[in-house]
ZAMARGU-4260 file (C-alpha; in steps of 0.2 Angstrom, whole numbers, plus 5000, padded with zeros to 4 digits):
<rodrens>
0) 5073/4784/5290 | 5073/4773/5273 | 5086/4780/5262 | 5081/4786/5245 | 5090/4773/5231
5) 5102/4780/5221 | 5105/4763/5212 | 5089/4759/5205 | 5093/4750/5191 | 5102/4734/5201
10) 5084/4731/5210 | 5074/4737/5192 | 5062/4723/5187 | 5067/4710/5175 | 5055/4714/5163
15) 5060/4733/5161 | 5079/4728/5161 | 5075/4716/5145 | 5066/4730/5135 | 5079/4744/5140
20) 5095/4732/5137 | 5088/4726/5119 | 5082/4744/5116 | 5098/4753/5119 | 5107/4735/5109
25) 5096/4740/5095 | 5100/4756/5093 | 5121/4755/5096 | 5116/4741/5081 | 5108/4753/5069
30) 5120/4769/5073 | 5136/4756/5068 | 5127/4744/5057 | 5126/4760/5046 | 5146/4764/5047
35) 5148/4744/5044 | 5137/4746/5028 | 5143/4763/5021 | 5161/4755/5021 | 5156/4740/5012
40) 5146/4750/4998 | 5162/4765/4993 | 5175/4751/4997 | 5180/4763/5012 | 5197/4759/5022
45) 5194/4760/5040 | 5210/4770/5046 | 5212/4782/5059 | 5213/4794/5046 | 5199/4789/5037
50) 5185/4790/5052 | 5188/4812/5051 | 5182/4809/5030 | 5164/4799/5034 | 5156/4814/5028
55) 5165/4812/5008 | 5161/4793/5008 | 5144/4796/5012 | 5143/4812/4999 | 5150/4799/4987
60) 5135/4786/4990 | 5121/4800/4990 | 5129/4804/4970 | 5129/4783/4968 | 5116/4777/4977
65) 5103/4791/4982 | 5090/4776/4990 | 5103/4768/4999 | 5111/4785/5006 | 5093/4790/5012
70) 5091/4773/5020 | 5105/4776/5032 | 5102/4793/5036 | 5084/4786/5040 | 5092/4772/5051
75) 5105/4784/5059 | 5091/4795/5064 | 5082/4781/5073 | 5097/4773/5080 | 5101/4790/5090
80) 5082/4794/5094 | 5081/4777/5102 | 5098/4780/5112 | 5096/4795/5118 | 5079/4794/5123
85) 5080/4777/5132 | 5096/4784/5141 | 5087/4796/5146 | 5077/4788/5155 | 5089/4774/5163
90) 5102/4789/5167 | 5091/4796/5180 | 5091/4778/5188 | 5111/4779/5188 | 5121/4784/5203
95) 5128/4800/5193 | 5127/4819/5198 | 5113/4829/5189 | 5125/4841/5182 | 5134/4825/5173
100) 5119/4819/5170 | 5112/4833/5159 | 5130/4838/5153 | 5132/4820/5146 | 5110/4820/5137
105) 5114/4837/5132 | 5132/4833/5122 | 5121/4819/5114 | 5108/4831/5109 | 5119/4843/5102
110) 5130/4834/5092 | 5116/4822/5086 | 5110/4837/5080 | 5123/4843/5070 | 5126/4826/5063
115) 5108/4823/5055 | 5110/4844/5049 | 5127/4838/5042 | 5119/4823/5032 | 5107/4837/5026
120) 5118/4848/5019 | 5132/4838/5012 | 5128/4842/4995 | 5124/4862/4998 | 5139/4866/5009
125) 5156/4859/5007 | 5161/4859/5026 | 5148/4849/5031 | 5157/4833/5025 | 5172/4840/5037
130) 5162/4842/5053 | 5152/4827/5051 | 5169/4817/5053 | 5174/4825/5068 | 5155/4826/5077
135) 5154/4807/5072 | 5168/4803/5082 | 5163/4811/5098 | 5146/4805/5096 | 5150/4787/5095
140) 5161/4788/5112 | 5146/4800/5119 | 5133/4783/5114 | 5145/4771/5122 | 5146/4779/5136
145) 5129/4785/5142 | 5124/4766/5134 | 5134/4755/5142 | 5136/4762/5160 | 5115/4758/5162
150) 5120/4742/5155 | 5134/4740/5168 | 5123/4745/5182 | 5108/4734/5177 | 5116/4717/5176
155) 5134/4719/5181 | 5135/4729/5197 | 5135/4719/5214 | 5126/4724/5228 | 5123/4718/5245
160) 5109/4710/5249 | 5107/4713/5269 | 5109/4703/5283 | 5090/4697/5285 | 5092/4706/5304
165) 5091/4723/5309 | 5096/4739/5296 | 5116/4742/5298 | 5119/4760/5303 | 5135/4764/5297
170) 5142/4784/5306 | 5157/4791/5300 | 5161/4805/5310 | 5173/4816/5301 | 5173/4824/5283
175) 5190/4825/5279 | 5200/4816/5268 | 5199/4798/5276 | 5177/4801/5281 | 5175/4807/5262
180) 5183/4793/5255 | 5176/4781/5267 | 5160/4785/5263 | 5161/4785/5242 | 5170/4770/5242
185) 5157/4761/5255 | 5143/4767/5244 | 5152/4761/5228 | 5155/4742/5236 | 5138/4740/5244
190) 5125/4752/5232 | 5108/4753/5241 | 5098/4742/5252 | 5084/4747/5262 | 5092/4740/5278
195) 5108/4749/5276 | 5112/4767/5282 | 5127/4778/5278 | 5128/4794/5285 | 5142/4807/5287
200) 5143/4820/5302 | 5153/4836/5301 | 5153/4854/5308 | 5155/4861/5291 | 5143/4857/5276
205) 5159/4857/5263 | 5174/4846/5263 | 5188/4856/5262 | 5205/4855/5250 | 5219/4859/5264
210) 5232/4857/5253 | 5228/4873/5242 | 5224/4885/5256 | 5243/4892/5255 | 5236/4898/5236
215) 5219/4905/5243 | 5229/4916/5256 | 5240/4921/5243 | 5226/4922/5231 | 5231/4914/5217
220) 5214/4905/5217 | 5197/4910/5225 | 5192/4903/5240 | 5175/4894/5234 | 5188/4884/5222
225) 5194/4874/5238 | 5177/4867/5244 | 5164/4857/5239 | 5148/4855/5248 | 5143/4838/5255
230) 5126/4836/5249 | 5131/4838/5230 | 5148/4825/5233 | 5133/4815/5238 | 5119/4818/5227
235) 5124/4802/5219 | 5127/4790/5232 | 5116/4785/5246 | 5125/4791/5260 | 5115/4804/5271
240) 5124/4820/5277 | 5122/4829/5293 | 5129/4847/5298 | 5132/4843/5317 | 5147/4848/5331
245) 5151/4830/5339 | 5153/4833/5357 | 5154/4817/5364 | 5152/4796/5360 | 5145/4783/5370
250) 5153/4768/5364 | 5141/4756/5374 | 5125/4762/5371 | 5133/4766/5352 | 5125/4783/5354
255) 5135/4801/5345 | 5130/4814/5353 | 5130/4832/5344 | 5126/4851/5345 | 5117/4859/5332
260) 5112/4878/5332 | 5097/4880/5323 | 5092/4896/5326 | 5094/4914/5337 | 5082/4920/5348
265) 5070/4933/5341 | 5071/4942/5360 | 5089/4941/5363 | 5099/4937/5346 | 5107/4923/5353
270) 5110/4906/5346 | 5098/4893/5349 | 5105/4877/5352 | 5096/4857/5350 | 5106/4843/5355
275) 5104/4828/5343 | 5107/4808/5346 | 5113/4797/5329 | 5112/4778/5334 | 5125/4767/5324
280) 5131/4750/5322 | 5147/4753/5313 | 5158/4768/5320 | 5171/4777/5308 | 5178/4790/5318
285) 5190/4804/5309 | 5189/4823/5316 | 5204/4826/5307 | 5215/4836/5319 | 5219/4854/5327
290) 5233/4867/5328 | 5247/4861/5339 | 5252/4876/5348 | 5264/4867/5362 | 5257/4878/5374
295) 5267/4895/5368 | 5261/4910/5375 | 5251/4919/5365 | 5251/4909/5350 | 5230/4905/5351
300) 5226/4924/5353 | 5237/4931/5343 | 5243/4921/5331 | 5234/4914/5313 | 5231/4896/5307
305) 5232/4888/5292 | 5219/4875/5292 | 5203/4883/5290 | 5197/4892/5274 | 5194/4906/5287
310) 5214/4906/5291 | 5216/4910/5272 | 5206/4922/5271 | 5211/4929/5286 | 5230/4929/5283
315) 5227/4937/5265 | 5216/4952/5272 | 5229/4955/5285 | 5241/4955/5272 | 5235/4968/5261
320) 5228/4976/5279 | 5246/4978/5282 | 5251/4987/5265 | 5238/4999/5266 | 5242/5004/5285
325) 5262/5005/5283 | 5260/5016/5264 | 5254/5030/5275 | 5261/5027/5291 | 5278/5039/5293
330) 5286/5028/5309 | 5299/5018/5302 | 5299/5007/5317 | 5282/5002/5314 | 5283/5004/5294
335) 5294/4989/5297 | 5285/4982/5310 | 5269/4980/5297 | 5279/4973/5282 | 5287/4958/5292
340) 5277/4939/5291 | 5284/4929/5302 | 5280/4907/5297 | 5282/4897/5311 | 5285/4879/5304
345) 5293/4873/5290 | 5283/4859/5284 | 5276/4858/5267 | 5261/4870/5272 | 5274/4884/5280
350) 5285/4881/5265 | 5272/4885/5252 | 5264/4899/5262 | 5283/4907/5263 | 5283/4904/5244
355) 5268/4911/5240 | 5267/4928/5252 | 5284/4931/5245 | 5278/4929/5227 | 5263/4942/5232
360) 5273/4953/5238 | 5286/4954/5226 | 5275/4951/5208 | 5259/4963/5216 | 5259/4972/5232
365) 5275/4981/5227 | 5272/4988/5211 | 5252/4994/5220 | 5260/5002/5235 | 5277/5015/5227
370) 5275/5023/5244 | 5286/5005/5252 | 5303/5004/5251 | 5305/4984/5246 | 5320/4985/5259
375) 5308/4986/5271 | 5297/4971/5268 | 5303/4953/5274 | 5297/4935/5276 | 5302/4924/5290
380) 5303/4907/5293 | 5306/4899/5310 | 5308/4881/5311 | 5314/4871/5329 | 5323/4858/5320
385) 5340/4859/5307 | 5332/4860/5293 | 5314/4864/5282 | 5302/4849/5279 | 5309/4839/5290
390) 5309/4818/5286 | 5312/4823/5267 | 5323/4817/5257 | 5340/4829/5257 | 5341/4831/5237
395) 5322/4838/5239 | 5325/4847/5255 | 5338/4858/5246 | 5330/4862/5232 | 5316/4870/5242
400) 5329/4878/5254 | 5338/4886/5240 | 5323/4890/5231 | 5316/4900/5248 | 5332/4911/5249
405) 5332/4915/5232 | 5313/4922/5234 | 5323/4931/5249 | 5314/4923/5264 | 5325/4925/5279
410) 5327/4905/5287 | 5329/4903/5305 | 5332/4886/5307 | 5337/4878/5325 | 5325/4890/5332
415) 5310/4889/5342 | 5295/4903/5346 | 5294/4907/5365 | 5281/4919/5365 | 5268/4928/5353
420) 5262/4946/5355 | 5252/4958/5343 | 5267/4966/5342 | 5284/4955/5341 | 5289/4934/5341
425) 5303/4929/5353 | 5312/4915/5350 | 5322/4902/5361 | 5340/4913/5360 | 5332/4930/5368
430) 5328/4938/5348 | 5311/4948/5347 | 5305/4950/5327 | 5294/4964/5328 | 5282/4961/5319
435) 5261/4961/5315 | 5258/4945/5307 | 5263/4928/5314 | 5257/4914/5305 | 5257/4898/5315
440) 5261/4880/5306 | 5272/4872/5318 | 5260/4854/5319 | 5246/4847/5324 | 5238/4840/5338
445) 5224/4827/5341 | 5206/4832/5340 | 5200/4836/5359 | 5183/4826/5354 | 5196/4807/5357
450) 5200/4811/5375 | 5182/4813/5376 | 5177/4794/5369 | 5184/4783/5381 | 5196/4775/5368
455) 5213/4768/5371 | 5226/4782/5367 | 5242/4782/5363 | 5254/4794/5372 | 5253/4805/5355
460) 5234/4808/5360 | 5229/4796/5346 | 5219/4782/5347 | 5228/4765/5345 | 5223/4753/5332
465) 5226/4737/5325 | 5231/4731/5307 | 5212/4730/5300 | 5210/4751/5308 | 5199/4745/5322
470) 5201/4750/5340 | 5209/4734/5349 | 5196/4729/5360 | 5180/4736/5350 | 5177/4727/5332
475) 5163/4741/5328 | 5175/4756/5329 | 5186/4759/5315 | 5197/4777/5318 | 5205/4783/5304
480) 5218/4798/5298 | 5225/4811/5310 | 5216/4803/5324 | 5225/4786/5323 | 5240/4779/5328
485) 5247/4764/5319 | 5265/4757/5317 | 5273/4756/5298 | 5288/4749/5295 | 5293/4752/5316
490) 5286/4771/5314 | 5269/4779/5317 | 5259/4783/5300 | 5261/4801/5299 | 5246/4814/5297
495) 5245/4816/5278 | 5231/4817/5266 | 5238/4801/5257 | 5237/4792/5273 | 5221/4796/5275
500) 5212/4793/5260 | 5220/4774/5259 | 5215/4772/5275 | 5196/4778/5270 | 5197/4767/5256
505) 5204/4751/5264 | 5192/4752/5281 | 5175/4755/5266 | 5185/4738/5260 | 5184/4729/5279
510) 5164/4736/5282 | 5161/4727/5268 | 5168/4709/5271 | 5161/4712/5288 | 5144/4713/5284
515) 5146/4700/5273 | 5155/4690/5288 | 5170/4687/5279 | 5188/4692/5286 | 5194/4708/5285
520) 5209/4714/5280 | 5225/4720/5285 | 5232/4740/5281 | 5244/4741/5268 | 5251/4760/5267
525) 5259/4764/5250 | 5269/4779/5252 | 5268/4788/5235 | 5280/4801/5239 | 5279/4822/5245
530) 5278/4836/5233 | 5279/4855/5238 | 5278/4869/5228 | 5290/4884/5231 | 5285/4899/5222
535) 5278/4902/5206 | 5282/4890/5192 | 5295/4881/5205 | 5290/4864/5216 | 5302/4851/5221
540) 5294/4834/5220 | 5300/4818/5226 | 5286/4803/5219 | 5291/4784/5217 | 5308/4789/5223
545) 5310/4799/5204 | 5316/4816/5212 | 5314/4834/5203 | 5313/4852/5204 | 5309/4867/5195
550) 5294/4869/5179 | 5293/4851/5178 | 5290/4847/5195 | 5279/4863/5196 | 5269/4856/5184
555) 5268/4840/5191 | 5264/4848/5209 | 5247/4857/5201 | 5243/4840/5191 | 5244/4829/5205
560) 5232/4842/5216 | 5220/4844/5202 | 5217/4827/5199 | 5214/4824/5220 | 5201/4842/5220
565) 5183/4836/5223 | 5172/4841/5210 | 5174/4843/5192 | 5167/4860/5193 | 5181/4866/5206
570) 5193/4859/5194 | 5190/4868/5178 | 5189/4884/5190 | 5206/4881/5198 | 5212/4878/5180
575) 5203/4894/5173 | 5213/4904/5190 | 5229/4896/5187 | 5231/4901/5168 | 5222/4919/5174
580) 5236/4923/5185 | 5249/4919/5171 | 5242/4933/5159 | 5230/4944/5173 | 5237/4953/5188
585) 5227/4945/5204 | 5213/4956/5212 | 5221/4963/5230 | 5204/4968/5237 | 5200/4962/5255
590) 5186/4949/5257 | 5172/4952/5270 | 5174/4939/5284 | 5155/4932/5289 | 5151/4927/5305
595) 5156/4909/5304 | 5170/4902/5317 | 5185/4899/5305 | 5196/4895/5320 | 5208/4881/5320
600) 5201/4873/5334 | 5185/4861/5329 | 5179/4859/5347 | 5185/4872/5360 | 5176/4888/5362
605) 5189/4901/5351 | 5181/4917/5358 | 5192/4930/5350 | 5205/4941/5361 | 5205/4959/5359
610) 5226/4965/5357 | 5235/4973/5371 | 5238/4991/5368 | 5259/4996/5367 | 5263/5008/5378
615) 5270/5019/5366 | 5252/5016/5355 | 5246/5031/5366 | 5230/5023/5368 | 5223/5037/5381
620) 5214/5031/5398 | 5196/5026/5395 | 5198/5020/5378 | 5200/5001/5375 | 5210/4997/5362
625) 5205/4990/5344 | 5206/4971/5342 | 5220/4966/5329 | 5217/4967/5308 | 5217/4949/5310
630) 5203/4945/5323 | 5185/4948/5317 | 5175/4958/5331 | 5161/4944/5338 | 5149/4943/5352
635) 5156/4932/5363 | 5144/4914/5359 | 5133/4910/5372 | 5136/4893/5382 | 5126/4879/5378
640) 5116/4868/5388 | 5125/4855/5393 | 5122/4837/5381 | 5108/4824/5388 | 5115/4810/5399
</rodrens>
């Protein structure tokens, strides 16, 4: 399949580019020529000032000179006709997303507008002067912009120009940080050519914003605010999407084999399932990674995640499930029982999640529930090791650990979870927490999908690589993020988002000089520094070695995150949630869960287990027992046949 060319105006003819360039030169001439003469005429100083009080000058050359004034207001009306229209045009030749696209013709439109009414009016209405200052401002960046980036694309942008050979089929398996990045920088180095191919390959049609899923469990912001679906990220680059579960990759026939349920079955409701072959020449394989549980009993029945938007949602219905059950239980026991979170793993995600169900609790749950006695509820955090975010820095590290017991979250540090139940966590020393809700974020593990590839793996389970982020022994396979191991500074990267995205970047840099047969280069990680928020209006931050907490950081935490959130849509929501929940109280109703799998684990089959009945639940003979608040009630999914050989 030819892809469809989202950089038209690099291969546009010659001709057309001559007319369009002298056209949109013409115009940009006229709109400031007319600035250039109106100074000249009233003796006008051209300071900052000055720009915001056009409108008087030009009021003052209408009483002087009416023919001249009319002159310019005829030439300003041409210059923006020309503009606009011909941008119009060249716009929808320009990688750009069509809401950008309309938002920036429409601003045009708008303001060009109230500019020529302005002129109109100055001598009937004595704030036109005033606003045409301002709109003239806006409207000259406004013509730069939608001017000069045709321009740029037109006679500036390099593109490649194939090999001469076959098409290049470039697969990058994995929409996470380091596959999402990887592709839009690709696209951006090599544009279109009819013999290249870029396509991504994910289970989900979003790319999810891990980092803020804490907020979603706690509310804070809505859940659609985290994701961003794939085909409108791509909308402006040619890089073809495809929703498929990779179950396996034959490296020597170059062949990714996947699953992809199309449809259920009219007789037996059942999912249909077609099996589906993408050939590449270039690999780029990322699946991100999955839960670690170390093999604790009970921790992958009972036990939530927190990397899904699923998990969030999840942990925040069971929440508020909670509330509701223990204001009308009369057991004390289990009153106390339903108002304890356990967080397994103090990492940044277990720390934030601790925060932010504290923050719940204490600033909403309680003041909707009078029937709970605030004694009663608690939050507890397990961690193995001696101390919370563990690698941190200590000055950052105790601001967080500080933070956490001011919020009143109970720290078991030096401790480790031995067993999960619906019902209780036991740790390492012989203590059982009875509790309902057990959140795990105690690490990650490698995606099952590398054992299944035949690549050289590390005793981590990640695949080794070499300083260009190709797999030693195979020049088309680059692996990337959580499924990589490479050595920094005598220590293995460490699965982060920063990681990740430089390493997209830098192997869309390598793709490039190899299909140009140049060299590649080698991997050079910049560690930026950690942030992690603690509660509301508290973060500590550690960035370019400057450490801080409280407000600033805080504000600096949320800053940093909005400006890495995909979509400029997403990030005037988040905004719009973030100053709601300083003035609005946040919603606590519970959110429907569909019949997607959210589970943690991309590719094992995660068939939900039904809860144990207690003895003392007096769940009488016969009866089977309802499955936890936490664990939607599914048909178990029917096997699929096994992938073609």
């Amino acid at each position: 399949m030819v892809p469809f060319d989202r950089h038209r105006l690099t291969n546009l003819a010659f001709g057309r580019k001559l007319m369009t360039s002298a056209a949109l030169l013409l115009g940009l001439g006229l709109f400031f020529g007319g600035w250039i003469v109106s100074v000249q005429l009233t003796r006008w100083e051209t300071t900052t000032v000055a720009l915001f009080q056009w409108g008087e000058r030009l009021e003052i050359l209408r009483s002087r000179r009416a023919d001249v004034f009319w002159v310019l207001f005829l030439g300003h009306a041409a210059s923006l006709a020309l503009v606009t229209s011909v941008s119009a045009f060249l716009l929808r030749k320009v990688a750009l997303a069509r809401g950008a696209r309309k938002a920036l013709i429409g601003g045009l439109v708008i303001l060009g507008t109230l500019d020529l009414v302005c002129w109109l009016l100055l001598p009937m209405w004595g704030n036109a002067s005033v606003l045409l200052g301002g709109a003239i401002i806006l409207e000259s960046i406004l013509l730069l912009y939608v001017a000069l980036h045709p321009l740029r694309d037109m006679w500036i942008y390099r593109r490649w120009n194939g090999t001469g050979g076959p098409p290049v089929r470039v697969a990058i398996v994995g929409g996470g940080f380091a596959g999402l990045y990887a592709a839009l920088h690709l696209d951006r180095r090599l544009g279109y050519h009819k013999d290249l191919q870029i396509s991504v390959i994910d289970r989900r049609n979003y790319f999810l914003f891990p980092p803020l899923l804490p907020s979603v469990a706690a509310g804070s912001i809505e859940t659609r605010q985290v994701t961003y679906p794939f085909r409108r990220i791509f909308e402006a680059a040619n890089v073809s999407f495809k929703k498929e579960s990779v179950e396996a990759i034959d490296l020597d026939k170059k062949v990714i084999r996947a699953r992809v349920d199309v449809d259920d079955n009219p007789v037996t409701g059942e999912p249909e399932t077609i099996w589906c072959e993408t050939h590449y020449d270039i690999l780029v394989l990322c699946p991100g990674s999955d839960t670690n549980t170390f093999n604790t009993p009970g921790v992958k029945e009972y036990a939530f995640f927190m990397r899904e938007l699923g998990d969030a949602i999840a942990v925040r219905n069971h929440i508020i499930d909670n509330f509701e059950r223990a204001a009308r239980e009369t057991d004390a026991d289990r009153r106390r029982e339903q108002l304890t979170f356990v967080v397994v793993g103090a990492g940044p995600t277990g720390v934030e999640l601790a925060a932010e169900t504290r923050d719940l609790i204490d600033h909403i749950l309680m003041s909707r529930y009078p029937e709970i006695d605030p004694a009663e509820v608690s939050v507890v955090m397990i961690q193995s090791g001696d101390q919370i975010l563990p690698g941190w820095h200590k000055e950052v590290v105790g601001s967080a650990e500080g933070r956490l017991r001011k919020l009143r979250v109970d720290l078991r540090l030096g401790r480790r979870v031995v067993h999960v139940t619906p019902f209780a966590v036991t740790l390492d020393d012989g203590t059982k927490i009875a509790t309902r809700t057990c959140v795990w974020c105690a690490g990650v593990r490698p995606a099952p999908l590398l054992a299944a590839c035949n690549l050289p793996l590390h005793k981590s389970g990640r695949v080794e690589i070499g300083d260009d982020l190709r797999v030693k022994g195979r020049d088309d396979v680059f692996v990337l993020g959580d499924a990589a191991f490479l050595l920094h500074e005598g220590k293995p990267l460490p699965p982060l988002g920063q990681v990740a995205f430089q390493q997209g970047q830098h192997a869309a840099t390598n793709i490039d000089l190899l299909l140009r047969k140049q060299p590649t280069k080698p991997f050079k990680y910049f560690n930026y520094g950690a942030l992690v928020s603690v509660g509301d209006k508290f973060a500590a931050v550690d960035l370019f070695g400057v450490r801080i907490s409280g407000f600033i950081a805080w504000w600096v935490w949320r800053t940093l995150y909005l400006a890495k959130l995909v979509g400029f849509g997403n990030k005037v929501r988040v905004v719009i949630d973030w100053t709601l929940d300083l003035i609005v109280e946040r919603s606590i109703s519970q959110i429907a869960a569909d019949r997607q799998d959210f589970s943690g684990n991309k590719f094992a089959d995660n068939a939900p287990l039904a809860a144990r009945p207690r003895p003392q639940d007096g769940v009488p003979d016969g009866l089977s027992a309802p499955p936890p608040a936490h664990v939607p009630t599914q048909q178990a999914p029917v096997a699929p046949t096994a992938p073609p050989a």
